[in-house]
C-alpha atoms as one frame of an Amber mdcrd trajectory, in Angstrom:
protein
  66.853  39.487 -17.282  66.579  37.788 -14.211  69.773  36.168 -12.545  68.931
  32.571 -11.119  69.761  32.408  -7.427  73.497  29.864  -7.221  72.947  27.453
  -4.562  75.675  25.656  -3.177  76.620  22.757  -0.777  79.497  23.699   1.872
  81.004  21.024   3.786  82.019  22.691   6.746  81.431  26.429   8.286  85.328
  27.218   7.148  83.910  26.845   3.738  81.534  29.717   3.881  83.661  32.608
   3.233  85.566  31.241   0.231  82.122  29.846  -1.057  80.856  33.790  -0.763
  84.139  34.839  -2.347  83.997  32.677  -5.297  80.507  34.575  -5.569  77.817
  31.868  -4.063  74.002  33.624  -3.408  72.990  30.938  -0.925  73.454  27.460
   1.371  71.813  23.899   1.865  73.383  23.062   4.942  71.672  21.028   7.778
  71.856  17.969  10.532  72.517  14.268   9.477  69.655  12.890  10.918  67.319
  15.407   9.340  68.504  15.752   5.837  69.535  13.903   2.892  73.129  13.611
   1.616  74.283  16.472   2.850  78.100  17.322   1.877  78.757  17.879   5.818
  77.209  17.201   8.942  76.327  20.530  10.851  75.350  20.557  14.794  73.219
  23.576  15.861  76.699  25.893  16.856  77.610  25.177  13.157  74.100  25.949
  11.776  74.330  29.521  13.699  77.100  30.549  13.145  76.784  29.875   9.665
  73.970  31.889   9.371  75.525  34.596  11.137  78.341  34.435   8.449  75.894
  34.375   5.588  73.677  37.502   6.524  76.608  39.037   7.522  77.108  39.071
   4.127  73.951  39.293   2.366  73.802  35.694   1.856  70.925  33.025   2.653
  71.223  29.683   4.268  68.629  27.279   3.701  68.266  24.067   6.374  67.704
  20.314   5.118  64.909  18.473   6.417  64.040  16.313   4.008  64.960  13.563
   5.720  62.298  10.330   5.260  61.039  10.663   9.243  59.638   7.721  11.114
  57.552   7.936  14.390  60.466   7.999  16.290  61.692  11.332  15.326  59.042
  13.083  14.277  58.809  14.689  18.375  61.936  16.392  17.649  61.346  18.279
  14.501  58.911  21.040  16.423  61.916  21.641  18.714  64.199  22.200  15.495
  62.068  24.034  13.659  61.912  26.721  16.463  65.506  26.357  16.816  65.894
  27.076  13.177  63.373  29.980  13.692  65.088  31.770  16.424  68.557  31.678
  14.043  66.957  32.588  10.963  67.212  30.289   8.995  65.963  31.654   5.091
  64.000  28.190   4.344  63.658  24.998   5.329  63.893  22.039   2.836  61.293
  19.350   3.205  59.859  16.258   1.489  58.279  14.620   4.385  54.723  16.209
   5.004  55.202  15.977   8.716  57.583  18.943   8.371  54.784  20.994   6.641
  52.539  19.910   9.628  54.522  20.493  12.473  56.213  24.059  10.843  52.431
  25.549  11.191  53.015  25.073  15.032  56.562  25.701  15.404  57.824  28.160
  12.854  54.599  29.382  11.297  56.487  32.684   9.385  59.369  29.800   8.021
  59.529  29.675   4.688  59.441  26.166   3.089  61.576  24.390   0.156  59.565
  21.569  -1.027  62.166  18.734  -2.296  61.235  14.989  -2.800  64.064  14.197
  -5.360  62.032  11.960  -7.280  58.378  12.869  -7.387  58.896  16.854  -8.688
  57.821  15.945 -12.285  55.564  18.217 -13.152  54.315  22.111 -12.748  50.576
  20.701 -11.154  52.314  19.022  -8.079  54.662  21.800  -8.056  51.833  23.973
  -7.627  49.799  21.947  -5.295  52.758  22.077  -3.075  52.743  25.485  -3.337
  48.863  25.643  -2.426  50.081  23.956   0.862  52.534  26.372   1.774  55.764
  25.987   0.114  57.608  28.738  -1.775  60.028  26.551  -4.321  59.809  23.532
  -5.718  62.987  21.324  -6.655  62.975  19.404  -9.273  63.609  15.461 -10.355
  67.005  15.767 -11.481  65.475  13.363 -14.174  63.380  15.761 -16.471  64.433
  17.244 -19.899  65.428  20.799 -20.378  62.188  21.190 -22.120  60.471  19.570
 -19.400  62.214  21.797 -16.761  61.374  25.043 -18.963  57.607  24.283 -19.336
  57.281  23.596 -15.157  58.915  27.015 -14.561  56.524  28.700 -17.127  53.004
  27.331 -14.828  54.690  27.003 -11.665  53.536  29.147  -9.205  56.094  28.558
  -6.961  60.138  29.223  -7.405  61.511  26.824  -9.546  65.123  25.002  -8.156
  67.409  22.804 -10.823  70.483  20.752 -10.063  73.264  21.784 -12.485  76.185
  20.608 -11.411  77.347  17.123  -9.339  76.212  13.361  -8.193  72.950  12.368
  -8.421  71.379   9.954  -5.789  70.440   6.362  -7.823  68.885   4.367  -4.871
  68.499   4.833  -1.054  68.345   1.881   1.848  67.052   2.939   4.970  69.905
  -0.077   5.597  73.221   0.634   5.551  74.834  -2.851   5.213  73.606  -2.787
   1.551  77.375  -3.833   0.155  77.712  -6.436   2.844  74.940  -7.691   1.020
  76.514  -8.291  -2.304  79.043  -9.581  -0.999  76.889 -12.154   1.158  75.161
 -13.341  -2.394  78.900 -13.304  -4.351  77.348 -10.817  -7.354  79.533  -9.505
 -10.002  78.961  -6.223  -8.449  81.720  -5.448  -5.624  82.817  -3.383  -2.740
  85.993  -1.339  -3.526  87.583   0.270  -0.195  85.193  -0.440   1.962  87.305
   0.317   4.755  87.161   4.000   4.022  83.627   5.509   3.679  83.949   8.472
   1.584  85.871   5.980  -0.938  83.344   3.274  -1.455  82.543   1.972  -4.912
  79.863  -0.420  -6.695  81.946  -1.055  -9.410  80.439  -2.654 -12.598  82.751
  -4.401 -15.066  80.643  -4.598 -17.990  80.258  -0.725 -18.488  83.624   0.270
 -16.234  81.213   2.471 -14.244  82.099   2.875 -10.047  79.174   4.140  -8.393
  79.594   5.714  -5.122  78.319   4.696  -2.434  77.535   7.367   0.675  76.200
   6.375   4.020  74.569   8.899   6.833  72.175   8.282   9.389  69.449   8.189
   6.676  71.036   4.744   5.163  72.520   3.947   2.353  72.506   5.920  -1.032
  74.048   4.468  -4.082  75.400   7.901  -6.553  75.874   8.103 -10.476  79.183
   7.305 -11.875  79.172  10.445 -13.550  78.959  14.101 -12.365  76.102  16.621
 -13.829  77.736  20.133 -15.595  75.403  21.984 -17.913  77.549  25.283 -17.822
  77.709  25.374 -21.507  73.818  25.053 -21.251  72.655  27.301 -18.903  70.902
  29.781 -21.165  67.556  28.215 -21.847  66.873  27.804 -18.075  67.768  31.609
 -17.420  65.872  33.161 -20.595  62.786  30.854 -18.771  63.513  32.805 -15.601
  64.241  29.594 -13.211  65.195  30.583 -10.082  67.785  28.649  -8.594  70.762
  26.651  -9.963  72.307  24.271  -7.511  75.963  22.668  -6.736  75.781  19.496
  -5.248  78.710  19.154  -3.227  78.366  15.363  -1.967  81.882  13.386  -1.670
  83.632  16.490  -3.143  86.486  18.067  -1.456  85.992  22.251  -0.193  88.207
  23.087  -2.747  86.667  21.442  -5.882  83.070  23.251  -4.355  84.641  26.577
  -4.467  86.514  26.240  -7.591  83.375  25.393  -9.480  81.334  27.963  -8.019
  83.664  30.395  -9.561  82.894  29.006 -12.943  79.256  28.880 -12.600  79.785
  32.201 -10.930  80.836  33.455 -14.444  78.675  32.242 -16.153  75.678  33.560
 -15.182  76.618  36.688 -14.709  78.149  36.951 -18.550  75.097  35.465 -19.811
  72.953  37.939 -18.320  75.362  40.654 -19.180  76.753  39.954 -22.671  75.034
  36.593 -23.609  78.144  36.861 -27.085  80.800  36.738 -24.464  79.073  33.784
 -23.498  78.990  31.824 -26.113  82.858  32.433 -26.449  83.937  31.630 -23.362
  81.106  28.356 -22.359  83.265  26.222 -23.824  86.749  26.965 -22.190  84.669
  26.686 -18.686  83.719  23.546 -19.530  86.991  22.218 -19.981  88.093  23.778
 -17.096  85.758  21.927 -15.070  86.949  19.172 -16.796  90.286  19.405 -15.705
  89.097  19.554 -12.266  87.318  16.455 -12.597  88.633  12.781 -10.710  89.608
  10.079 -13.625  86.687   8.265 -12.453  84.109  11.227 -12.205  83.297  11.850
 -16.156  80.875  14.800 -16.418  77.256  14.295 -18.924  74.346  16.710 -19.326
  72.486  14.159 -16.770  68.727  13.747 -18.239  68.639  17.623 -19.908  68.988
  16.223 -23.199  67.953  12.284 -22.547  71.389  11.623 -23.589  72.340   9.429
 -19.904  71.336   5.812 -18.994  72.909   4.103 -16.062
């Protein structure tokens, strides 16, 4: 049996070697103004040596650019491209067909990550994506586990699933979206706005705070609750999907690598002794648990239809 590749989201370059350590496969990592909610902002020195860590070690690092790209920028992505090219980078992560276009020029031998976030819903776009020259697809995080299990069976590309963190609810390519609500007095409010990694849409009917996280892409309004399906992975495995991913957004380094460990875990005991498994899924749950914020209840996400926000 196959093991699914574990994908995680470091913050910083400092974070690699614990991340490696805690038994991570590979890396999203990438620049602000080219990817989307990224759980740290990494210049070009960061990006190498990063990648020097990583194969160092046997790992991969994959780049973001996924970024929603106007006219404006759309000069500079041949220039990174070759950049990430000449560093060796494993993949880069695109939604924007621009990147597609101007990677044929640029960085023709690059492997490309096709990721929309919204509009992965089924194994025929998957596919046609594929046709056009990507290697993975990544998934809506808002498909059933059945839904998920039939894409990976016709995909002919890798198959990527988010099983762990925040999900992203609604981007602005503003990023005065709570001075907004405030401006029109709705019941919604701004919590801490002074401090940006602490902002909250909080909603008094249902007692749900909704983070709010700004980059140079806007303004993206998060679930109140965190994804964990660790007590669930075993479907997706038996299926053979490829890669399991951490999101890392508005989490602290240590939180990342703690939960990496448990994911770590359980992969490798379901693959190995899927009993021990069953024994254990439950007590890694609750650790997770423990490790949670008050505010940050996990769910199963869409897996099991069981979350509305």
């Amino acid at each position: 049996m196959k093991k699914p590749e574990l994908l995680v989201t470091p913050k910083k370059v400092e974070d690699f070697l614990p991340l490696i350590e805690a038994g991570a496969d590979a890396f999203i990592i990438g620049e602000q103004k080219f990817g989307l909610r990224l759980a740290g902002d990494f210049s070009k020195d960061d990006i190498k040596n990063a990648i020097g860590i990583a194969h160092q070690h046997g790992k991969k690092v994959y780049v973001a650019m996924n970024a929603i790209f106007h006219n404006e920028l759309v000069d500079e992505l041949g220039e990174y491209l070759r950049f990430l090219s000449e560093v060796k980078a494993d993949a880069v992560v695109f939604g924007d067909p621009a990147v597609l276009m101007m990677a044929k020029d640029a960085a023709p031998r690059m492997k490309l990550h096709w990721n929309t976030e919204t509009t992965a819903t089924n194994w025929h776009t998957c596919n046609y994506w594929g046709r056009k020259g990507s290697q993975r697809a990544v998934l809506a995080r808002e498909l059933s586990m059945d839904a998920v299990v039939e894409t990976k069976e016709h995909a002919e590309v890798e198959i990527e699933v988010q099983v762990h963190g925040m999900t992203c609810m609604f981007q602005s390519k503003r990023s005065l979206l709570g001075n907004y609500f405030e401006y029109q007095g709705k019941k919604l409010k701004i919590e801490k706005p002074d401090t940006k990694e602490t902002m909250f849409l909080f909603d008094p009917e249902r007692n749900n705070k909704y983070p709010i996280f700004e980059d140079a892409n806007g303004t993206h309004i998060m679930s109140p609750n965190d994804i964990c399906i660790i007590d669930e992975l075993g479907e997706m495995i038996e299926a053979g999907v490829d890669s399991f991913k951490i999101d890392g957004v508005l989490q602290t380094s240590d939180y990342i690598v703690e939960v990496t460990k448990k994911y770590r875990k359980a992969i490798d005991l379901f693959v190995s002794n899927g009993d021990e498994y069953e024994e254990v899924k439950d007590d890694l749950l609750n650790e997770i648990e423990n490790l949670q914020a008050k505010n940050r209840p996990l769910d199963t996400g869409f897996f099991f239809k069981e979350t509305v926000y």
